[in-house]
C-alpha positions as CSV (number, residue, x, y, z in Angstrom):
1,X,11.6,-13.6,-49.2
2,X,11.4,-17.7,-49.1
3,X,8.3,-19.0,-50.1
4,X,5.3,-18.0,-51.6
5,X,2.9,-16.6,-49.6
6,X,0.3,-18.8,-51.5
7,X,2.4,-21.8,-50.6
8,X,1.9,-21.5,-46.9
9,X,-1.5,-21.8,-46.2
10,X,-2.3,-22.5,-42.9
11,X,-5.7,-25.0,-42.3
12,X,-7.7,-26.1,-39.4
13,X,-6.3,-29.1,-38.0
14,X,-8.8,-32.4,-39.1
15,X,-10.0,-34.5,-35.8
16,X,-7.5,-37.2,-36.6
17,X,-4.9,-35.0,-37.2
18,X,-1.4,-35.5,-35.0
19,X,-1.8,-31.7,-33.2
20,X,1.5,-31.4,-32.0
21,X,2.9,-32.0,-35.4
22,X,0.5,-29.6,-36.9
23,X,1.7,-26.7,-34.4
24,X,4.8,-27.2,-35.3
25,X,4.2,-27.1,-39.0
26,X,1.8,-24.2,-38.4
27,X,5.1,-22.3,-36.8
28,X,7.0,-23.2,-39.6
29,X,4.4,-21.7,-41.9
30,X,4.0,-18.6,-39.4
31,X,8.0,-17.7,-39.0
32,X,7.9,-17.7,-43.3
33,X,5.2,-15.7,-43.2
34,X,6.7,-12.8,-41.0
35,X,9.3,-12.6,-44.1
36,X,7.0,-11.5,-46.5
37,X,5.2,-8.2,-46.7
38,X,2.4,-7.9,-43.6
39,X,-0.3,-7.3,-46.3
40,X,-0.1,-10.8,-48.0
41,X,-0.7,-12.5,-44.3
42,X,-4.2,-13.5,-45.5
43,X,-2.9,-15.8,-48.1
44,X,-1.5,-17.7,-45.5
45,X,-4.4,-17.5,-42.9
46,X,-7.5,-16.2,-44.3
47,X,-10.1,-14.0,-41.9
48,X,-11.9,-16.4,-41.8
49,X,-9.8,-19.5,-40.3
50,X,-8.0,-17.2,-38.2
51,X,-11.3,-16.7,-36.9
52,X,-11.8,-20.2,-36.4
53,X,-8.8,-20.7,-34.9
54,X,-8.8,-18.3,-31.7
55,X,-12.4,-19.1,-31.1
56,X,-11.6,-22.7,-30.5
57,X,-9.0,-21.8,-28.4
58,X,-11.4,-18.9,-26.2
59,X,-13.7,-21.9,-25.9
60,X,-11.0,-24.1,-24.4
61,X,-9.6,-21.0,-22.3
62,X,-13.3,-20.0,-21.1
63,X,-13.4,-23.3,-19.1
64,X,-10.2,-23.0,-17.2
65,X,-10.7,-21.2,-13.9
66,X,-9.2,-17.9,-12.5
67,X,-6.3,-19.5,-10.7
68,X,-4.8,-22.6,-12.6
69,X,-3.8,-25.6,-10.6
70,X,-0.6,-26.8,-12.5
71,X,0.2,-30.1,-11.8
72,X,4.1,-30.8,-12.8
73,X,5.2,-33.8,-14.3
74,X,6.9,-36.9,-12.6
75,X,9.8,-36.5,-14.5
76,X,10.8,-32.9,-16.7
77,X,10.2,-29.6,-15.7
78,X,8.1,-26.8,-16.0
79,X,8.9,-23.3,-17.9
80,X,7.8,-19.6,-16.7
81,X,8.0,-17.3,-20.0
82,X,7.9,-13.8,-19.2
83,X,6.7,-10.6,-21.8
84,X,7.2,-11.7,-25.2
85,X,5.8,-8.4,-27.1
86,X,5.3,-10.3,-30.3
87,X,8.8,-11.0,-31.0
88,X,8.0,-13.6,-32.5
89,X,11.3,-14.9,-33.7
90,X,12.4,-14.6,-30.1
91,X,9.9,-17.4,-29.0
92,X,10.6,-19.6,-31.8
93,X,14.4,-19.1,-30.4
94,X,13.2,-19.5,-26.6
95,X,11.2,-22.6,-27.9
96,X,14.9,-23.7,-29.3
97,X,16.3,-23.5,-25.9
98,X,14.0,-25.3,-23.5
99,X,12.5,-27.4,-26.1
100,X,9.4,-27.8,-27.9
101,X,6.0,-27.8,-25.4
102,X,5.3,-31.7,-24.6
103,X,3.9,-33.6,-21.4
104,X,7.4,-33.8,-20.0
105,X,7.9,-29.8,-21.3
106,X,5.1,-28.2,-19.7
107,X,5.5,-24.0,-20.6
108,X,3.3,-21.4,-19.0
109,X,3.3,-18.1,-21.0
110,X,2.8,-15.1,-18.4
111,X,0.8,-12.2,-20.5
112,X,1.6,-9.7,-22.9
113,X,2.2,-11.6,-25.9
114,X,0.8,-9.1,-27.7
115,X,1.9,-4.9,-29.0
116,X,5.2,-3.0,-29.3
117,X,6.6,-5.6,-31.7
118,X,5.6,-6.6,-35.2
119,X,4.3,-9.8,-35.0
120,X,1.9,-9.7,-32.1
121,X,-0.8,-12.0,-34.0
122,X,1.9,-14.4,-35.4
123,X,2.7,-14.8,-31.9
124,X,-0.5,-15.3,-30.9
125,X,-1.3,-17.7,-33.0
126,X,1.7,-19.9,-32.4
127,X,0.9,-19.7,-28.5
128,X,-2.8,-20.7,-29.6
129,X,-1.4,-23.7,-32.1
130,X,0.0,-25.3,-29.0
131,X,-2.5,-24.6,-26.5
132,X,-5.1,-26.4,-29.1
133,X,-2.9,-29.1,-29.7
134,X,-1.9,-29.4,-25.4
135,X,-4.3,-27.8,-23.8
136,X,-2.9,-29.4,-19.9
137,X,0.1,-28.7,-21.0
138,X,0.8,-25.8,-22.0
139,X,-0.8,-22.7,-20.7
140,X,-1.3,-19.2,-21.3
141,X,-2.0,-16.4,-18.4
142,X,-3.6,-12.7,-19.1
143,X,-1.2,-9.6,-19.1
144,X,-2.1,-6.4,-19.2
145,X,-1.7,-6.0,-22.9
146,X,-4.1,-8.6,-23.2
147,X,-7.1,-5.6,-23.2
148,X,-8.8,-3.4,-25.2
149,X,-7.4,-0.1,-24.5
150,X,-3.6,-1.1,-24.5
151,X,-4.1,-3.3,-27.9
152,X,-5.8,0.0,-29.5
153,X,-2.9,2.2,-28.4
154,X,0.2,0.1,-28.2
155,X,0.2,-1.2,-31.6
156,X,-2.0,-5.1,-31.7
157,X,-5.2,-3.3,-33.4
158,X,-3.0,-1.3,-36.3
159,X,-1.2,-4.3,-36.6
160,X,-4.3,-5.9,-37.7
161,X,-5.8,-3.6,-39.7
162,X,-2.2,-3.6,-41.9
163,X,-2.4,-7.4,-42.4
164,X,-6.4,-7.9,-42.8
165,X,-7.1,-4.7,-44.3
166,X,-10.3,-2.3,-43.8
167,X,-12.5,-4.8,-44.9
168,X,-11.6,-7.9,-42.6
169,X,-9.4,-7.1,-38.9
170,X,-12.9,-6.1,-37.3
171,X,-14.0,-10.2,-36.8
172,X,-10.8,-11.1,-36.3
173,X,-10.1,-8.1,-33.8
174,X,-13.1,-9.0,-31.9
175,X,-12.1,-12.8,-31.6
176,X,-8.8,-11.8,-30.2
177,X,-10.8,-9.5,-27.3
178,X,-12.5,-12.6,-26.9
179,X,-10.1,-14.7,-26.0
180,X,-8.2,-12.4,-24.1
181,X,-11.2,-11.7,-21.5
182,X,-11.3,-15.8,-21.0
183,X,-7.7,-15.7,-20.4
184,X,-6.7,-16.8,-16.5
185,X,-4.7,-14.2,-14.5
186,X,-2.6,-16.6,-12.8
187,X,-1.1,-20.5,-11.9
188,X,-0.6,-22.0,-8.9
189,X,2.5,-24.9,-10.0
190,X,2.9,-27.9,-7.6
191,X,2.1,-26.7,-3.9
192,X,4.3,-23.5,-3.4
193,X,4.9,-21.4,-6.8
194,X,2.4,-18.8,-7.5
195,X,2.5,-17.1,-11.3
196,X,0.8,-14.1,-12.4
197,X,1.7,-11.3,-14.3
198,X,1.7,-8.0,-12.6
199,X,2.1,-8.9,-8.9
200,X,0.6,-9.0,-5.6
201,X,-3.8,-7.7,-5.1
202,X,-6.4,-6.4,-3.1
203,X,-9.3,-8.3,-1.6
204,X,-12.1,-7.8,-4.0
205,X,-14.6,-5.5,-2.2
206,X,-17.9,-7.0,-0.9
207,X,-21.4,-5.5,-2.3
208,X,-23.1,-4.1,1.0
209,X,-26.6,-5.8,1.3
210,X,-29.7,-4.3,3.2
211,X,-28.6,-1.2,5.5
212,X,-24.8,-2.0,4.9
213,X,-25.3,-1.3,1.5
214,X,-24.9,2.7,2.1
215,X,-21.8,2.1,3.7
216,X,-19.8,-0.2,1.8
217,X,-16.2,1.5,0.7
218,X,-16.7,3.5,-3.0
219,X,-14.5,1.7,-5.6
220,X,-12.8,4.9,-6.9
221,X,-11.0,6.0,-3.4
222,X,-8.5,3.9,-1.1
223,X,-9.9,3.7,2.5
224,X,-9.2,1.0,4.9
225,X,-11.3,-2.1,3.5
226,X,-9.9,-0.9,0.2
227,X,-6.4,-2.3,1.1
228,X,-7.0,-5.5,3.1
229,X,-4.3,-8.0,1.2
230,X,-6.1,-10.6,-0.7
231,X,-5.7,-14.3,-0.6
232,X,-5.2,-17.5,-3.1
233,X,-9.1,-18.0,-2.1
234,X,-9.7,-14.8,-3.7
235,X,-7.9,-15.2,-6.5
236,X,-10.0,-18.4,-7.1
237,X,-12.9,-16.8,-6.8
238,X,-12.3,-14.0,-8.9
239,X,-13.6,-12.7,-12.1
240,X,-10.7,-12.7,-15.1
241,X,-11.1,-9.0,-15.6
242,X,-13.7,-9.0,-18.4
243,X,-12.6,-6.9,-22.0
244,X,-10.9,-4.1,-20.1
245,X,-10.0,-4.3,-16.5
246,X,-9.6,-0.9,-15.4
247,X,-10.0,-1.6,-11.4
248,X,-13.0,-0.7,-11.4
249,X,-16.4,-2.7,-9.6
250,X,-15.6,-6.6,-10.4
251,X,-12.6,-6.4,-12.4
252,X,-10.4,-4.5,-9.2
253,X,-8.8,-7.8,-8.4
254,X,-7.8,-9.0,-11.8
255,X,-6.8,-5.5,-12.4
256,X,-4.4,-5.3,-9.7
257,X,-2.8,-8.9,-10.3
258,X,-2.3,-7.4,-13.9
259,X,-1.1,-3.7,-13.4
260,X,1.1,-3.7,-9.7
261,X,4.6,-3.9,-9.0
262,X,7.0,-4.6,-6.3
263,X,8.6,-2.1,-5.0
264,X,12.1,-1.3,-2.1
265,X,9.9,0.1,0.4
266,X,7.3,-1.3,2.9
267,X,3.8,-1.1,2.8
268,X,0.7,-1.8,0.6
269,X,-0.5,1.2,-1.9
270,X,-2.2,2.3,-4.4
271,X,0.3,2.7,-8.0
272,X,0.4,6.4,-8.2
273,X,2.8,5.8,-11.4
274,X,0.6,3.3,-13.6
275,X,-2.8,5.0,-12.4
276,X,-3.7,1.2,-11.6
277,X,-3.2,-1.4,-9.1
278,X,-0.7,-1.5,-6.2
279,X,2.6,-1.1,-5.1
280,X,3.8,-3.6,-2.9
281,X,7.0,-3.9,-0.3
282,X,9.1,-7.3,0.7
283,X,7.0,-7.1,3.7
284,X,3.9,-7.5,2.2
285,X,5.6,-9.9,0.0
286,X,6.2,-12.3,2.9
287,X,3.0,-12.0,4.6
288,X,1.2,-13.4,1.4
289,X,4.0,-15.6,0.9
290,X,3.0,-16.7,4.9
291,X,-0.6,-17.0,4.8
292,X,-1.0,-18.9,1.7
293,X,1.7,-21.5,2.2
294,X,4.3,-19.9,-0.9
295,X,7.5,-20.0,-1.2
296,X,7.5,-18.5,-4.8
297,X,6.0,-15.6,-7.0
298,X,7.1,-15.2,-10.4
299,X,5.6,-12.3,-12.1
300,X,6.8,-10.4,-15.2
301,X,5.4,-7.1,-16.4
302,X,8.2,-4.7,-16.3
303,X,11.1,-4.8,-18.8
304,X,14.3,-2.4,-19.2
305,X,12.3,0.4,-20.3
306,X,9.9,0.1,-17.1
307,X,13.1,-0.1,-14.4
308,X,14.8,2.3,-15.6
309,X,15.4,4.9,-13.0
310,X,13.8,2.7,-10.7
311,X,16.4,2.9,-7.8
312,X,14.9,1.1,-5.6
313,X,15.1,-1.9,-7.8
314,X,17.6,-3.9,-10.3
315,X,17.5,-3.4,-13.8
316,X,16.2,-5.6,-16.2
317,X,19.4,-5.8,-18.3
318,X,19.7,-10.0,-17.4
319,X,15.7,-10.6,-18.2
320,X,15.9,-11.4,-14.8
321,X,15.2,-10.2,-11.0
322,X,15.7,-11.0,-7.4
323,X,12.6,-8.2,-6.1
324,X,12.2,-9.6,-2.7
325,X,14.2,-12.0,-0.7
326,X,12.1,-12.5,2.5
327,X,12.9,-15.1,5.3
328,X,9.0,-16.8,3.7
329,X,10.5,-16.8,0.5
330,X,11.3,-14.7,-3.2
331,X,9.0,-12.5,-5.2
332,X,11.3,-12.7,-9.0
333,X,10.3,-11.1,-12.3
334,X,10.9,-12.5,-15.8
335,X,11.2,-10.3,-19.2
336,X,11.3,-12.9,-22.0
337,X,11.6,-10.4,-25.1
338,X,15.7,-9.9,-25.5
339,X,16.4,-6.3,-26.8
340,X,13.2,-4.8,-26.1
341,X,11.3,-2.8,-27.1
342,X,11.8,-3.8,-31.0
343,X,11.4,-0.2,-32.1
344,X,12.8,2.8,-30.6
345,X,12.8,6.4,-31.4
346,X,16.4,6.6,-31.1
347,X,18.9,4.0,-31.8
348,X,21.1,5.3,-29.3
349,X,18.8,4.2,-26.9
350,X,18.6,1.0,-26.8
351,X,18.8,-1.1,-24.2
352,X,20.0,-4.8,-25.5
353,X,18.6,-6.4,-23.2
354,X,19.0,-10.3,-22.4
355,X,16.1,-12.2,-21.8
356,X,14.9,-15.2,-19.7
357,X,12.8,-17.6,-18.8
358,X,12.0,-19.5,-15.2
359,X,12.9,-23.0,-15.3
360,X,11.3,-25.3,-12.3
361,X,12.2,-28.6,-11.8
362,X,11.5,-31.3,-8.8
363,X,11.6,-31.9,-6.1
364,X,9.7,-28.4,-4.7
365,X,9.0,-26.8,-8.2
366,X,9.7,-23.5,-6.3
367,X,14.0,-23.1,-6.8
368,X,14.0,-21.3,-10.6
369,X,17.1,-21.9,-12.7
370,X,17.2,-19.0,-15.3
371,X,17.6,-19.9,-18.8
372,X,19.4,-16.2,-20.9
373,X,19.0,-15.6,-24.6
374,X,19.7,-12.7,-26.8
375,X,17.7,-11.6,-29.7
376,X,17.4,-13.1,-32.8
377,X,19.0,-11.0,-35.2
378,X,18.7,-10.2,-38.1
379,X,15.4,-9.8,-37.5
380,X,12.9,-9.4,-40.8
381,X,12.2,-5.6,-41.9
382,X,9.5,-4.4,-40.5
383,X,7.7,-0.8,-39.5
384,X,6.0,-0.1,-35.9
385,X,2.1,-0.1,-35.9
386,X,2.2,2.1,-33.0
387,X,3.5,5.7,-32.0
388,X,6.8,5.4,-30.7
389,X,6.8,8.9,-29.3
390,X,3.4,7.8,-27.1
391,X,4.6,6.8,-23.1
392,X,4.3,2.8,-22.3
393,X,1.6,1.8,-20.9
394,X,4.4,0.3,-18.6
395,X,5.1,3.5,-17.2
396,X,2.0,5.1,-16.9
397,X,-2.3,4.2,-17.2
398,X,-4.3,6.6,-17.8
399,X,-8.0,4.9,-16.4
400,X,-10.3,7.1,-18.6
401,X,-8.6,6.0,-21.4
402,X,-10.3,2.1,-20.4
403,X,-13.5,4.2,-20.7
404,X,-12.5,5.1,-24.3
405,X,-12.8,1.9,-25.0
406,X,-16.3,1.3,-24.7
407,X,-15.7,-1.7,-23.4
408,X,-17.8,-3.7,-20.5
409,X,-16.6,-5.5,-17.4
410,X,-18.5,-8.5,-18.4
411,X,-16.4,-11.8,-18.2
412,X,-18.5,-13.9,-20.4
413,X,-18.5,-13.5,-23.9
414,X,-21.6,-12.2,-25.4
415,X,-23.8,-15.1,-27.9
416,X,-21.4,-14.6,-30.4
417,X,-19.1,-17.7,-30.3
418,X,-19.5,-19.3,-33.4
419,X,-17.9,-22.3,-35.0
420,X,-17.2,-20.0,-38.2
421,X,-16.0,-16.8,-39.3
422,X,-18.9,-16.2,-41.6
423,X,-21.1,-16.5,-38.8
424,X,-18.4,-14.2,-36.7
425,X,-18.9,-11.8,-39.0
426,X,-22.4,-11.4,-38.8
427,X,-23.1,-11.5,-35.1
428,X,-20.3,-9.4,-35.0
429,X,-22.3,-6.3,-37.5
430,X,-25.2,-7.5,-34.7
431,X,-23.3,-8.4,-31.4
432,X,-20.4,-5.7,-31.6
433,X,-21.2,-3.2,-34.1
434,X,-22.8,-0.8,-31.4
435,X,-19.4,-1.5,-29.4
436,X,-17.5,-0.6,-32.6
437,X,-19.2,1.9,-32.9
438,X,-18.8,3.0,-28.9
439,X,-15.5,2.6,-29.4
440,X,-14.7,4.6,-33.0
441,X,-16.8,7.6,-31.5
442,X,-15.6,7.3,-27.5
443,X,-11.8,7.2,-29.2
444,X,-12.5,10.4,-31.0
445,X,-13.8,12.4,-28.3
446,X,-11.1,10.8,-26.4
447,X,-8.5,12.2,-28.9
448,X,-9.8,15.7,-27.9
449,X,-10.4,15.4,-24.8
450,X,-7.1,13.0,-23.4
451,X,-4.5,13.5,-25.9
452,X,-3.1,10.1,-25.7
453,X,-1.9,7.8,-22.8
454,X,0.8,9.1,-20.7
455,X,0.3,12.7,-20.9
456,X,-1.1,12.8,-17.4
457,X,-0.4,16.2,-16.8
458,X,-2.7,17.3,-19.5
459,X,-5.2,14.9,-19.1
460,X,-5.3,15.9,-15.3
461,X,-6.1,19.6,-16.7
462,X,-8.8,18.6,-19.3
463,X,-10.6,16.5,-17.1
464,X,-10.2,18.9,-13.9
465,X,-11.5,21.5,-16.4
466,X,-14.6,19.7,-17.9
467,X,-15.7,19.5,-13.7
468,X,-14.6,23.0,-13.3
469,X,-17.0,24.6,-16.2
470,X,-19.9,23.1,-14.5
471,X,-19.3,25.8,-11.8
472,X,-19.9,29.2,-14.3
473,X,-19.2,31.5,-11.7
474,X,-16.2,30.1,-10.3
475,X,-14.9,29.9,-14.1
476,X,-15.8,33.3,-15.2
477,X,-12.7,35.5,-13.5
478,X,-9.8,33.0,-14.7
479,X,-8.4,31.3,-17.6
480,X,-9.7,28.3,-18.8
481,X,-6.8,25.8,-17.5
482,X,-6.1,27.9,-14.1
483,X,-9.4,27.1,-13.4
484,X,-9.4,23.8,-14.0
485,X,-6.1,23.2,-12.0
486,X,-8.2,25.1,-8.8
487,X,-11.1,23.2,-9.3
488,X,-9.2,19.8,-8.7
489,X,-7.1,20.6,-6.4
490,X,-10.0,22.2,-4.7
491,X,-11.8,18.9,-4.8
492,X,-9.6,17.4,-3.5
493,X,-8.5,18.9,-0.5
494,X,-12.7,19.4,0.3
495,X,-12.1,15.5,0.4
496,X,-9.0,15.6,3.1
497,X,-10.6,18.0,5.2
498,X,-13.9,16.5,4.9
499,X,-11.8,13.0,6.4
500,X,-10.2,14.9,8.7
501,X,-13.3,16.2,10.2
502,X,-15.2,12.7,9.9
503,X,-12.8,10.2,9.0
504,X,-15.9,9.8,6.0
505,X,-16.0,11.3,3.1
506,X,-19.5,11.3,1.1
507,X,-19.9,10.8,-2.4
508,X,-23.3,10.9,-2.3
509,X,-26.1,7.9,-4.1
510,X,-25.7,6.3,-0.5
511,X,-22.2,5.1,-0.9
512,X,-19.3,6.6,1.8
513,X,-15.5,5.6,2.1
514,X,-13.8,6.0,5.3
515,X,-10.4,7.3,4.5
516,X,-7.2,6.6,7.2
517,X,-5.4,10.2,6.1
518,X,-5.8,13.1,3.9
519,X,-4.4,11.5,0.4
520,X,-3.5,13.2,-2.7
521,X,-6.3,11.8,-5.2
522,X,-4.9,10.2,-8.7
523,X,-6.1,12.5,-12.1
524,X,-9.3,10.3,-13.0
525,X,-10.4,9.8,-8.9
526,X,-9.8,14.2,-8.5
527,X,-12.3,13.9,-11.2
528,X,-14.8,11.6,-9.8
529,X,-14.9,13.9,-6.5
530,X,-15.4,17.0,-7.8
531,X,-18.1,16.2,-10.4
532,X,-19.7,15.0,-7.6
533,X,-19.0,18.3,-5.9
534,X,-20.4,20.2,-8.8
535,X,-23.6,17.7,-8.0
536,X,-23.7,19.1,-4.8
537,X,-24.0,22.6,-6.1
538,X,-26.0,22.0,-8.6
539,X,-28.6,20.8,-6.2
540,X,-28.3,23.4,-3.6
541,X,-28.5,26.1,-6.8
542,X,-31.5,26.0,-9.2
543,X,-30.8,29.1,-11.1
544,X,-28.1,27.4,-12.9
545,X,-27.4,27.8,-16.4
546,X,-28.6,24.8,-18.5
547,X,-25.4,25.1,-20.3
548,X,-23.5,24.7,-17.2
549,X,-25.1,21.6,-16.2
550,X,-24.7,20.2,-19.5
551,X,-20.8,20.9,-19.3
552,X,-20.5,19.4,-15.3
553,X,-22.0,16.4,-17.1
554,X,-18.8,15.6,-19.3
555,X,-16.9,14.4,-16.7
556,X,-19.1,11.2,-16.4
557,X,-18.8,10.5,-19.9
558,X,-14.9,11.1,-19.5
């Protein structure tokens, strides 16, 4: 087991303090840590200085912008890590490889640090050591597991509550949500190199203002402003996503840089699979690539798990991909956690993965040479925080789960950065018990209502069905789930043939979308359209029942 738990204690760093030699210490005392049973972490790092520790490093984060400008260094290089998936003994083995972070050494770390493996917070923390102790020289972007909803479900939030206990992972959950809303989506390194996690966005849509205003495209449905291809310049000047970005209103952009993927074919669309974001072809590759004077993307986001059976792309058994090789330039992805995931249902299944990491050097900065590893093994013993048996968010999003959440698309952190985790702790009972409690009570009904992320088909049928029992009469001859299956589908196609007619389709509360074909409508957008169908009725139908109306209303809360 090594040391003493006791014997590891990790401290803020004092002001005079050499910070690169304290992050490395601090990994030392981390990597002994993960050897010694989960529930004995906070006698290596209390509550409290763990606390103080990720709000020092928000603080630092919260003043970078969207889009980093990464300038390289005269003379070393600069490294692209890809999902890490708190492996933690992976990174310390990655670190090995490339070398330690340093002005010559500059690393970037491209989202998902955190869920799926066991040490999501030890990673964390190490990632936060050296950002405190380089902060121009070593950055960290936002993945899509850097949220509320996929940390709840995919493992970071049990994780905590093992190693703090009942009594102490609220504060220090809450400073991790913190810091992840002020993370930045993406880098721009040297003049041609563009890294983000997910892949390739929308423009975010403008607010209509005077008349305009009851015609500007509905958020929820894909009509032709909804998939003009954004820019660098709108990247800048978007938000970072807030807690949760779901794609929703302000956090659309940052939700599709986070959530799309690349895929064989051409075109621009919305991600059908994930429920979120786009899918992109090598044509629209090269026409950003064009316009904003790239030569380079370097994304990450999918691993083995996620391309398997993908057929129109390579599989992610090197921890590296060529996705698109335009005559403008490449699109690659980078999976930086070797035999992932870390825990699997069936050993049989495994995929023993390699991993990599991007390596760009002078003169262009925009020519990766890929550095391959393989797990660390033996890793320590340790147990999943998460259900294996649950679909990866990788495969499939489920946006009502976001709304689970209780989480706001608010960037800036609420008044509750404090300098200590005493104080943390009470603005937190002030600041975020109402979210807790949001959250604890919007999870339950969740639980009944969306059996768990993934399981589209049934969520499609609860939430079809809560619109459907609005409509009594429509309800009363069938079953409750054949009823609920007509009423979306109904919904639906009243929304094709409604384009059809007028190339418009109404949703009422003065906002319109002009759609460019009859479109099949995702689970939680069916939903959106036919509670505002029910609406409709409800209107044109006083004699409702009040129990009906009360039941139509679900859907909102959903």
């Amino acid at each position: 087991m090594g040391e003493p738990a006791a014997a590891l204690s990790i401290e803020l760093p004092e002001k005079s303090a050499d910070l690169t030699q304290w992050a490395a210490e601090t990994a030392r005392r981390l990597d002994a840590a993960t050897r010694c049973p989960p529930e004995t972490l906070p006698q290596v790092l209390s509550a409290e200085t763990c606390c103080q520790l990720l709000e020092r490093c928000q603080k630092v984060l919260h003043l970078e912008p969207t889009l980093l400008e990464v300038t390289p260094p005269a003379e070393g290089q600069v490294v692209v890590v890809g999902d890490t998936h708190g492996q933690f003994h992976d990174v310390c083995r990655m670190l090995e490889l490339v070398g330690s972070p340093s002005t010559s050494n500059i690393i970037v770390f491209n989202g998902d640090f955190v869920d799926r493996g066991a040490w999501g917070l030890e990673t964390l923390l190490l990632l936060v050591a050296w950002k405190l102790a380089l902060p121009r020289h070593f950055f960290l972007l936002r993945g899509n597991h850097e949220s509320a909803t996929c940390t709840m479900c995919y493992g970071f939030k049990g994780e905590l509550v093992a190693k703090y206990g009942k009594s102490h992972w609220r504060p220090v959950y809450a400073a991790c949500k913190r810091l992840f809303s002020s993370l930045p989506v993406s880098a721009k390194v040297g003049q041609h190199t563009l890294v983000l996690h997910g892949g390739l966005f929308r423009r975010q849509p403008q607010r209509g203002v005077g008349k305009n205003k009851r015609k500007r495209a509905h958020p929820l449905l894909y009509g032709l402003d909804d998939v003009t291809l954004g820019t660098l310049e709108d990247l800048a000047r978007a938000t970072k996503g807030g807690m949760d970005p779901n794609g929703l209103g302000t956090s659309r952009l940052a939700s599709d840089v986070l959530w799309s993927d690349p895929v064989g074919d051409p075109g621009f669309s919305p991600n059908l699979t994930r429920g979120v974001g786009m899918c992109f072809g090598p044509d629209v590759t090269e026409r950003f690539l064009t316009e904003n004077g790239l030569r380079l993307v370097l994304r990450s986001h999918e691993g083995p798990d996620a391309r398997e059976g993908r057929e129109d792309m390579q599989p992610m058994s090197a921890g590296y991909t060529l996705d698109h090789d335009t005559p403008a330039g490449k699109l690659m992805t980078v999976f930086s956690a070797p035999d992932y995931p870390q825990f699997i249902a069936e050993e049989t299944d495994r995929y023993n993965n390699l991993a990599a990491v991007a390596v760009l050097t002078a003169p262009n900065w925009d020519t990766p040479a890929m550095r391959q590893y393989a797990a660390a093994h033996p890793r320590p013993e340790a147990r999943p925080y998460y259900d294996l048996w649950v679909p990866d968010s990788d495969e499939e999003f489920e946006p009502a789960a976001s709304d689970a959440s209780g989480m706001t698309d608010v960037e800036r952190p609420n008044a509750s950065l404090v300098s200590t985790a005493s104080e943390a702790g009470t603005v937190q009972q002030e600041g975020d018990a109402e979210q807790q409690q949001q959250q604890e009570g919007h999870s339950a009904e969740q639980q009944q209502a969306v059996p768990g992320i993934g399981t589209r088909e049934k969520a499609d049928s609860l939430l079809a069905g809560s619109a459907a029992a609005a409509d009594v009469e429509a309800t009363a001859a069938a079953t409750a789930a054949t009823a609920a299956a007509a009423a979306a589908a109904a919904a639906a196609q009243e929304m094709s043939n409604r384009s059809e007619e007028t190339a418009v389709a109404d949703l009422g509360d003065g906002v319109s979308c002009a759609l460019v074909q009859p479109v099949q409508l995702p689970a939680a957008f069916a939903a959106k359209a036919s509670q505002h169908a029910h609406k409709q009725q409800h209107q044109r139908s006083p004699k409702r029942t009040r129990g009906a109306a009360a039941a139509g209303s679900t859907v909102a809360a959903a």
